[in-house]
C-alpha positions as CSV (number, residue, x, y, z in Angstrom):
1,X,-192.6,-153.4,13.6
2,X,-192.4,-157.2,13.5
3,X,-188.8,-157.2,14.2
4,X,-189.7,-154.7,17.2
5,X,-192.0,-157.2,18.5
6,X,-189.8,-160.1,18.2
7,X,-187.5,-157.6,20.4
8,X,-189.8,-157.4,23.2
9,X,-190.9,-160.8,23.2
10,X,-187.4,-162.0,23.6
11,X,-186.8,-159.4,26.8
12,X,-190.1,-160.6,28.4
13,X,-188.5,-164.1,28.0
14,X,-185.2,-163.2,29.5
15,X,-187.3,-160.9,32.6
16,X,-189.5,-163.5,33.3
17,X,-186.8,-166.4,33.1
18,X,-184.9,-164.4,35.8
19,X,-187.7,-163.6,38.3
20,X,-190.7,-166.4,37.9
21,X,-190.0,-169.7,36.5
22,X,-193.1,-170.7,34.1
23,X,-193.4,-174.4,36.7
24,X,-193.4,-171.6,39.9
25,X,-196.7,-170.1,38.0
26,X,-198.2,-173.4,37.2
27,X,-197.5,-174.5,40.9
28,X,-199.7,-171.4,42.4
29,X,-202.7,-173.5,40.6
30,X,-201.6,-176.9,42.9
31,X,-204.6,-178.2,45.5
32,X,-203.8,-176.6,48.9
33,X,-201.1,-174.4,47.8
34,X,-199.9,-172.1,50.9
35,X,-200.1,-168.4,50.3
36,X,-198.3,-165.6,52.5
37,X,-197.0,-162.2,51.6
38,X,-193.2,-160.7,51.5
39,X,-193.1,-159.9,55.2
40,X,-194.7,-163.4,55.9
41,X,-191.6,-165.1,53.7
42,X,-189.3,-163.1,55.3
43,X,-190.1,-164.5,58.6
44,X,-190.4,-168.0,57.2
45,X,-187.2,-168.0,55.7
46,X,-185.3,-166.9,59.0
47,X,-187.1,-169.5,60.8
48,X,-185.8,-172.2,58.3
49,X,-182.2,-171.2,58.4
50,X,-181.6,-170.6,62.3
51,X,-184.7,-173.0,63.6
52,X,-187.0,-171.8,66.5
53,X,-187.4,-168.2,67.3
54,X,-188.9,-165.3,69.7
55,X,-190.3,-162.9,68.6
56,X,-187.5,-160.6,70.1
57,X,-185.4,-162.2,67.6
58,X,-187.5,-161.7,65.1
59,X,-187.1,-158.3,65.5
60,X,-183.3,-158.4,66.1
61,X,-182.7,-159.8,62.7
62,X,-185.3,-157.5,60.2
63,X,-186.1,-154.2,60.5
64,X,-189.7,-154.7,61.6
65,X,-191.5,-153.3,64.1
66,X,-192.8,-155.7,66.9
67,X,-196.0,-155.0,65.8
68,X,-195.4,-156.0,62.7
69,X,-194.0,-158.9,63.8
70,X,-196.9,-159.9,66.2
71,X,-199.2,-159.2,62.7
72,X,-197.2,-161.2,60.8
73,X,-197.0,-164.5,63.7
74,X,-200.7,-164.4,63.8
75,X,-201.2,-164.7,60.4
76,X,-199.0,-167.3,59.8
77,X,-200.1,-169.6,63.2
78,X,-203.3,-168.6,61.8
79,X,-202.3,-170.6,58.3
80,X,-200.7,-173.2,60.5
81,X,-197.5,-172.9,58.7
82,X,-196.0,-172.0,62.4
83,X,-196.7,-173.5,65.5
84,X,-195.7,-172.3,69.2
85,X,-193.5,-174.1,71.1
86,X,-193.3,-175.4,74.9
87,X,-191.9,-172.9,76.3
88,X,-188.0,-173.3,77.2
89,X,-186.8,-173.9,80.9
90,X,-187.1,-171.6,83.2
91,X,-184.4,-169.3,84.2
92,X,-186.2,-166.2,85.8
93,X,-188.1,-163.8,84.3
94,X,-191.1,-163.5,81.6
95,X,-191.1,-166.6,79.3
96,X,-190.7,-165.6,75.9
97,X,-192.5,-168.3,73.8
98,X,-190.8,-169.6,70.5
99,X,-192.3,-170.2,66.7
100,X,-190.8,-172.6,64.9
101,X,-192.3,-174.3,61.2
102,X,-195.4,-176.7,61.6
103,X,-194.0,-179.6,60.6
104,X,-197.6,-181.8,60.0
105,X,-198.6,-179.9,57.3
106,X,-197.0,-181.7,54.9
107,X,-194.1,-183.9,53.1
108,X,-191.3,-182.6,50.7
109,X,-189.1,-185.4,49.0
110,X,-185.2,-184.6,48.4
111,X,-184.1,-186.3,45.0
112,X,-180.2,-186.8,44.4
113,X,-179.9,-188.4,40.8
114,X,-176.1,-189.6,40.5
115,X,-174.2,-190.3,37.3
116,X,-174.1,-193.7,39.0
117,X,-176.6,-193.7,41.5
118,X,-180.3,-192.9,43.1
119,X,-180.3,-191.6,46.6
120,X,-183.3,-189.9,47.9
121,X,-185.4,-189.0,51.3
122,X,-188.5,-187.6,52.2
123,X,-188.7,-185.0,55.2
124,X,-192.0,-182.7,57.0
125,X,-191.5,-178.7,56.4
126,X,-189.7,-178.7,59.5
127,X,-186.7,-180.4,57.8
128,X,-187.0,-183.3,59.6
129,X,-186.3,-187.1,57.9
130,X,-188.5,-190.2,58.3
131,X,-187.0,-192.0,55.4
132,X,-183.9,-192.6,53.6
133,X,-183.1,-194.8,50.4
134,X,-179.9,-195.0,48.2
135,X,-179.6,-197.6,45.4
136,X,-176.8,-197.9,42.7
137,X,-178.0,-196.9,39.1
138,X,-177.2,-195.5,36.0
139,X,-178.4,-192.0,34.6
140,X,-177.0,-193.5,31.4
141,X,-180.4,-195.4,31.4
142,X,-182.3,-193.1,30.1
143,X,-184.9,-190.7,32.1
144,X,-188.1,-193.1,31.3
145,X,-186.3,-195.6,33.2
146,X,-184.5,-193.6,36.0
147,X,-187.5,-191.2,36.7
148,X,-189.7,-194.0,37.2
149,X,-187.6,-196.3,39.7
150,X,-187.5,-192.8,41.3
151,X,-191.0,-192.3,41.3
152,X,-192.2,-195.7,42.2
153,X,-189.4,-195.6,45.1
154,X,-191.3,-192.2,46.7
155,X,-194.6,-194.1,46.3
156,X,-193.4,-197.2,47.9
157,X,-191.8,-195.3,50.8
158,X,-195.0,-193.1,51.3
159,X,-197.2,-196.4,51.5
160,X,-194.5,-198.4,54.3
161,X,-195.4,-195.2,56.5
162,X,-199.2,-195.2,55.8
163,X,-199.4,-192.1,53.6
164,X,-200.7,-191.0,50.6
165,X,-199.2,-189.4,47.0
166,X,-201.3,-186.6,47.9
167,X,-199.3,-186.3,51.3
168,X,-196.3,-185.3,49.3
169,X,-196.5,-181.2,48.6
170,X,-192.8,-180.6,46.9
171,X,-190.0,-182.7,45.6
172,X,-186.4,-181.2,44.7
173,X,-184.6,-182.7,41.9
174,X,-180.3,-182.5,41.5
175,X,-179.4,-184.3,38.0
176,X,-175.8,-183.8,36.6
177,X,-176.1,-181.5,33.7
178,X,-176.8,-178.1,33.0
179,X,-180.0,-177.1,33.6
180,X,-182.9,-174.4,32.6
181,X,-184.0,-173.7,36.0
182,X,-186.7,-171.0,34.3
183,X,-188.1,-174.2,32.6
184,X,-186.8,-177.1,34.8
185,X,-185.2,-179.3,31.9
186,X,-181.7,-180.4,30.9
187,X,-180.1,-178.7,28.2
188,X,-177.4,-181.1,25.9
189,X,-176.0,-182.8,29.3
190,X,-172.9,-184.5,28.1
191,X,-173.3,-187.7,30.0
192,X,-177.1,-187.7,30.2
193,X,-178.1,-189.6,26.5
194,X,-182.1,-189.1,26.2
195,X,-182.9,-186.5,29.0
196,X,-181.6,-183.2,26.6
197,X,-185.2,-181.3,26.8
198,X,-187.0,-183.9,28.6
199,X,-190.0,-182.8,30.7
200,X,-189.1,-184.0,34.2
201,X,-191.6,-181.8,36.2
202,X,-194.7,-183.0,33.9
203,X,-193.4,-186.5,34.3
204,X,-193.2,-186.6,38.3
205,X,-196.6,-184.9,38.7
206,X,-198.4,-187.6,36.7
207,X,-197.3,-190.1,40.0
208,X,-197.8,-187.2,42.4
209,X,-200.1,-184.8,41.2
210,X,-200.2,-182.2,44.7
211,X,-196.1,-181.6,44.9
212,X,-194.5,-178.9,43.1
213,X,-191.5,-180.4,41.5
214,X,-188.5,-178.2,41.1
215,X,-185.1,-179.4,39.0
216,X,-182.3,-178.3,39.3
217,X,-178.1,-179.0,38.6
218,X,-176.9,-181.6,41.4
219,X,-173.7,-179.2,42.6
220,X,-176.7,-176.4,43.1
221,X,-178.4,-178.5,45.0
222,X,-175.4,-180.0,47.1
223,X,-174.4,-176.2,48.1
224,X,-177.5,-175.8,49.5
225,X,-177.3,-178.5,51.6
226,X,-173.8,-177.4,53.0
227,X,-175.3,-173.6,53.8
228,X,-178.0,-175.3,55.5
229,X,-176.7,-178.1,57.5
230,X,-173.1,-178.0,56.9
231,X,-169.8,-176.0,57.0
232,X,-171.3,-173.8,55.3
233,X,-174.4,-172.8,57.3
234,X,-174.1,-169.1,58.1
235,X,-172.0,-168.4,55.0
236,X,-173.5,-165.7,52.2
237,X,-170.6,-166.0,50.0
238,X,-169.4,-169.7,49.4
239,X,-168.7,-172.1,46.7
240,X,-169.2,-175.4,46.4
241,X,-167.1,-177.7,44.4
242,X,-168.2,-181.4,43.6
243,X,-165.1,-183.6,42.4
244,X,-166.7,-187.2,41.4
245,X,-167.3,-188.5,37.7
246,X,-167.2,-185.0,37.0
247,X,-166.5,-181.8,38.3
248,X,-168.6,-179.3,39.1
249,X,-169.2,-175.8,41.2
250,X,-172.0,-174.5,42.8
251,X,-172.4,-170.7,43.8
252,X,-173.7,-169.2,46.8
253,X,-174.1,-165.4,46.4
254,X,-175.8,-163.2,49.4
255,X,-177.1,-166.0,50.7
256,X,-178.4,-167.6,47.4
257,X,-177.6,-170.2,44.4
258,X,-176.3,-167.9,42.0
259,X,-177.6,-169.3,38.5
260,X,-177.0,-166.9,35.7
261,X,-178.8,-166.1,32.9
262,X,-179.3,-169.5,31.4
263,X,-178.7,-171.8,34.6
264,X,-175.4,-173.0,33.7
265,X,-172.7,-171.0,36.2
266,X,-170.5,-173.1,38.1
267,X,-169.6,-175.1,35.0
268,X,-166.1,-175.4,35.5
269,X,-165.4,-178.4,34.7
270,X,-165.4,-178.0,31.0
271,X,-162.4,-175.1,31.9
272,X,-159.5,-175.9,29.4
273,X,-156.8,-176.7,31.6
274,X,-154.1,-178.4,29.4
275,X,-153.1,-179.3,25.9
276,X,-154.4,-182.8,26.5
277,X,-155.5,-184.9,23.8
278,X,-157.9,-186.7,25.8
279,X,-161.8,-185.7,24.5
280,X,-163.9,-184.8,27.3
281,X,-167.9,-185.7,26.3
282,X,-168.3,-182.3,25.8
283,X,-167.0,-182.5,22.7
284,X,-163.6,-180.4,23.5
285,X,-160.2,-181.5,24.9
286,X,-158.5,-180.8,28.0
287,X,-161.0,-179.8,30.2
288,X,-160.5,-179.8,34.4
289,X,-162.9,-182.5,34.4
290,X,-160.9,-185.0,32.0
291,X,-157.3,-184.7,33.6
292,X,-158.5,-184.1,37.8
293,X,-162.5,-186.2,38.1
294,X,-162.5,-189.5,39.3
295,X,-161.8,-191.5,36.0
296,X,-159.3,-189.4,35.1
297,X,-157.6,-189.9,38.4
298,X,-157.7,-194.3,38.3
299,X,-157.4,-194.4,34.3
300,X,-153.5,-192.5,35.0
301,X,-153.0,-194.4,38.1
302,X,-153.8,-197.5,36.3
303,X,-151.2,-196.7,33.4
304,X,-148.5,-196.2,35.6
305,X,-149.0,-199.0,37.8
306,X,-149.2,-201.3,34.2
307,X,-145.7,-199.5,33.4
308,X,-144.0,-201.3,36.5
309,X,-144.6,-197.8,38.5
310,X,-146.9,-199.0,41.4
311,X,-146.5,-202.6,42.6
312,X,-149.3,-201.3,45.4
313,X,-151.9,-200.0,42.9
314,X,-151.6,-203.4,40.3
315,X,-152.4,-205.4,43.6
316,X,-155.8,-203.1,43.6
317,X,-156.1,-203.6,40.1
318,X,-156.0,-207.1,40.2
319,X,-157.7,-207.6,43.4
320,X,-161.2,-205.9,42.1
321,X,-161.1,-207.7,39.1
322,X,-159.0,-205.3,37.0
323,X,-160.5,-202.4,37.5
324,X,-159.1,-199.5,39.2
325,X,-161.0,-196.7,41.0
326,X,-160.0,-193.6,42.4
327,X,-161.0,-194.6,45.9
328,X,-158.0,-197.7,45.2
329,X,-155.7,-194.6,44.3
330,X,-156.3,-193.0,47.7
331,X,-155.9,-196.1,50.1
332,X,-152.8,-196.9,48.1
333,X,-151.5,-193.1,48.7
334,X,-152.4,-193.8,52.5
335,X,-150.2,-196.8,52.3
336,X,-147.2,-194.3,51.3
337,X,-147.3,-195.8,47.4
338,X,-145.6,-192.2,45.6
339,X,-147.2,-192.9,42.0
340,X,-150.5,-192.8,43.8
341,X,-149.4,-189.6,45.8
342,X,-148.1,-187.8,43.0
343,X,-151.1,-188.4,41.0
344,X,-153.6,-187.0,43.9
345,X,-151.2,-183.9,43.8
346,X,-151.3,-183.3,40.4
347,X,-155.2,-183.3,40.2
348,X,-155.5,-181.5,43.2
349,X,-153.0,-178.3,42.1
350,X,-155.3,-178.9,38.7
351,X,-158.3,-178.2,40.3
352,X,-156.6,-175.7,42.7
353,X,-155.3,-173.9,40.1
354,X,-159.2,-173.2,38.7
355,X,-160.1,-172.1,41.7
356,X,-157.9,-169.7,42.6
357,X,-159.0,-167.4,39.1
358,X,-162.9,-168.2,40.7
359,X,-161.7,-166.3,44.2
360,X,-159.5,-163.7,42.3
361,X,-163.3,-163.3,40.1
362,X,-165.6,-163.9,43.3
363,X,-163.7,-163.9,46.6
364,X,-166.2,-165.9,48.4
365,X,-165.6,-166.9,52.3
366,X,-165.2,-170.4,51.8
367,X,-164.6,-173.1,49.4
368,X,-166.1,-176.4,50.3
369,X,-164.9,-180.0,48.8
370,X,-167.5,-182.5,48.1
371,X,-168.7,-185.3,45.9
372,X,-166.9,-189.0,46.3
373,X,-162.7,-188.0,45.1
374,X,-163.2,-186.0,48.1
375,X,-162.8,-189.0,50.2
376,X,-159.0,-189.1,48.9
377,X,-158.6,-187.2,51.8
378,X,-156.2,-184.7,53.2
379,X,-153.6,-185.0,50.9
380,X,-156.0,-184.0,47.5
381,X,-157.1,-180.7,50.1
382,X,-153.9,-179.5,50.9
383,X,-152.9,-179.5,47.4
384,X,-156.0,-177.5,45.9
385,X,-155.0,-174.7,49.4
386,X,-151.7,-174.7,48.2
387,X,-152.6,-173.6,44.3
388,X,-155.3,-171.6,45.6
389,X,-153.0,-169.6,48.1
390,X,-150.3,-169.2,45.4
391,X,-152.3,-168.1,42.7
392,X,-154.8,-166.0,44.4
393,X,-154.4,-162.0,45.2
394,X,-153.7,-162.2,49.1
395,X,-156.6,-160.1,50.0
396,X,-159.1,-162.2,48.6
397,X,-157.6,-165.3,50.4
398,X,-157.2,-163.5,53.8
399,X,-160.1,-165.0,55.2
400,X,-160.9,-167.6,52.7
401,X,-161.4,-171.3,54.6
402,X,-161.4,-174.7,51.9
403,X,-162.1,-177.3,53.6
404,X,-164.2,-180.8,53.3
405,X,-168.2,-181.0,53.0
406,X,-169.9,-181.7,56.2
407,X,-172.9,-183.1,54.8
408,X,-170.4,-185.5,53.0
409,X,-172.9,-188.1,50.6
410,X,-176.1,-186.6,52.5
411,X,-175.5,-182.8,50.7
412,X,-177.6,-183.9,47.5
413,X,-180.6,-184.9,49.5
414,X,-180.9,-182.3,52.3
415,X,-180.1,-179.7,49.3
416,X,-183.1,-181.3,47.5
417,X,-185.5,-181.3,50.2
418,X,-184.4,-177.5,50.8
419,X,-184.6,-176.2,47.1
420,X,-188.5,-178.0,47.1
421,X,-189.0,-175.6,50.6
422,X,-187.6,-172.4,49.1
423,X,-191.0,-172.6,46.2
424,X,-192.9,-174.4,48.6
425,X,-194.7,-170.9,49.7
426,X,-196.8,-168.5,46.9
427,X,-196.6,-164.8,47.5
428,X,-200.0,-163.5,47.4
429,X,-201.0,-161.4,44.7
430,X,-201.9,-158.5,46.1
431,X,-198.9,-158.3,47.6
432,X,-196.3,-159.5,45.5
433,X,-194.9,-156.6,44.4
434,X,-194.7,-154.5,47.9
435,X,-192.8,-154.8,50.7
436,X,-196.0,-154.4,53.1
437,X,-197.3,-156.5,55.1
């Protein structure tokens, strides 16, 4: 009996950790929480990915009735979560008016927290930015010290523009490590000492009490930024690789960050690769992110260049103070130096060569390139196509694009401010589990 009990308790866990994350039912109980229904979300979530609509559109894209629809506008003008538009110019016929998301009623906050860095923005729930901040820091600090500069940043920001804590309703979170999106805490990140386990949602709402905090890994977060406002918006099937101090992927399935059953998917940067000797901070050797990342990238630029390889690269060296970054290793391969060349090559059939088993596995539409090695430029893309295209099936590269984040350094923060939006919304209890209006 006991060990039957222990049985269910463990497949509640694992049901509930897949639908409802336990913050998502401790955010229904927030002060002037919004609550719709399934038909209500629906609309709302077209709205936010395409912008202003008709009600004709509306239609176009669900199976509803206009009626329906009509119901469904009305309620949510009604809630003020939409608002009608001026209507457009005039080109003959009936004006159809447009519904787009009320931006006034309230704030959500896009947090981007770097291995080396802070960058961060607030926005309305239309999407639209008032304020921007980026400041160099180091997650290495310790999440006492890095969530309260973050924090105290928000606040100081929300009092320049005359508002209030309480103005601020949701605030993403991206942090590189592996998360527990059911619980919203870092699980053993490997360059994160002091934030395995550490509550990050309770922390946050003791400065702002009225937001719903969600966490989440910083590649998620990117890829959501590039389906919204990137080269990725309009893509269901996409991943999103981040090459920086480490490598990551995030994965958009149907439309959606594909997380799977413990938050950790897209982890491919701990992907044995090679025989190397070097030990990666997870604990293991030759992973992707230890022979391809950025430090990876200068740290074998810089030996060869000390082995009488690269006169152009020991000028960078020496220039900065000897230390060489991978950005140095991409301005000298632009200046035709072939140590620095060959190096980008290498990295980039490395982390082509990972990809290409990820579309053989997943065949998504596109692969997009982001984090700061991306800005090596086209010579580290064209090597990744080239492993991908050789080692992939050719149907599921027959339509595949790879190619370069839009949203280039801005991916973290509009991802943030977008994950907050997608929980900013309750479904009502009653009709939670139908399909009815």
């Amino acid at each position: 009996m006991g060990n039957m009990r222990e049985i269910l308790q463990k497949k509640s866990k694992s049901i509930n950790s897949l639908g409802k994350p336990i913050w998502l039912n401790q955010a229904e109980s927030l002060p002037d929480r919004n609550f719709i229904t399934n038909s209500e979300k629906k609309l709302i979530d077209l709205v936010r990915k395409h912008g202003e609509f008709t009600k004709a559109d509306l239609v176009s894209y669900t199976d509803y009735s206009r009626t329906k629809i009509s119901s469904c506008i009305d309620s949510l003008l009604n809630k003020k979560i939409l608002v009608t538009n001026k209507n457009t110019e005039y080109s003959g016929g009936r004006r159809s008016k447009t519904f787009s998301l009320n931006g006034k009623l309230g704030l959500v906050a896009g947090v981007d927290i770097g291995a080396t860095s802070i960058d961060l923005g607030i926005a309305d729930f239309s999407g639209e930015f008032f304020a921007r901040y980026m400041e160099p820091a180091s997650v290495k600090d310790g999440p006492i010290k890095i969530l309260g500069r973050v924090c105290s940043l928000l606040e100081k920001i929300l009092k320049e523009h005359h508002l209030s804590n309480e103005n601020l309703k949701g605030i993403g979170i991206g942090v590189p490590g592996p998360v527990d999106f059911s619980i919203g805490t870092l699980i053993s990140p490997p360059i994160m000492p002091g934030w395995d386990s550490y509550p990050i949602i309770q922390t946050v709402q003791q400065w702002f009490p009225a937001a719903n905090v969600v966490v989440d890994n910083d590649v998620n977060v990117m890829a959501l930024g590039e389906i919204n406002q990137g080269a990725g918006k309009g893509v269901d099937n996409l991943i999103f690789v981040k090459i920086g101090t480490g490598i990551g992927a995030g994965i958009i399935c149907e439309g959606k960050i594909y997380r799977g059953s413990n938050g950790c998917a897209g982890d491919i940067g701990h992907i044995g690769v090679n025989s190397s000797d070097t030990l990666c901070p997870c604990g293991n050797k030759g992973c992707l992110e230890t022979v391809a990342a950025g430090p990876a990238i200068a740290e074998r630029s810089l030996k060869g260049a000390q082995a009488g390889n690269s006169p152009i690269l020991l000028k960078h060296y020496e220039k900065n103070g000897n230390v060489l970054h991978a950005e140095d290793v991409g301005n000298a391969a632009r200046e035709g130096d072939p140590l620095a060349i060959e190096v980008i090559r290498e990295s980039g059939q490395l982390v082509g060569d990972v990809l290409a088993s990820l579309v053989n596995f997943y065949n998504p539409e596109m692969i997009v390139i982001g984090g700061g090695v991306s800005n090596l430029g086209n010579l580290l893309l064209s090597s990744i196509r080239q492993s991908v295209l050789h080692r992939s099936l050719p149907l599921a590269t027959r339509n595949l694009q790879i190619v370069f984040s839009e949203t280039g350094a801005d991916a973290g923060v509009i991802g943030a401010v977008n994950l907050a939006m997608d929980y900013m919304f309750s479904l009502s209890t009653l009709n939670a589990n139908s399909n009815e209006y």
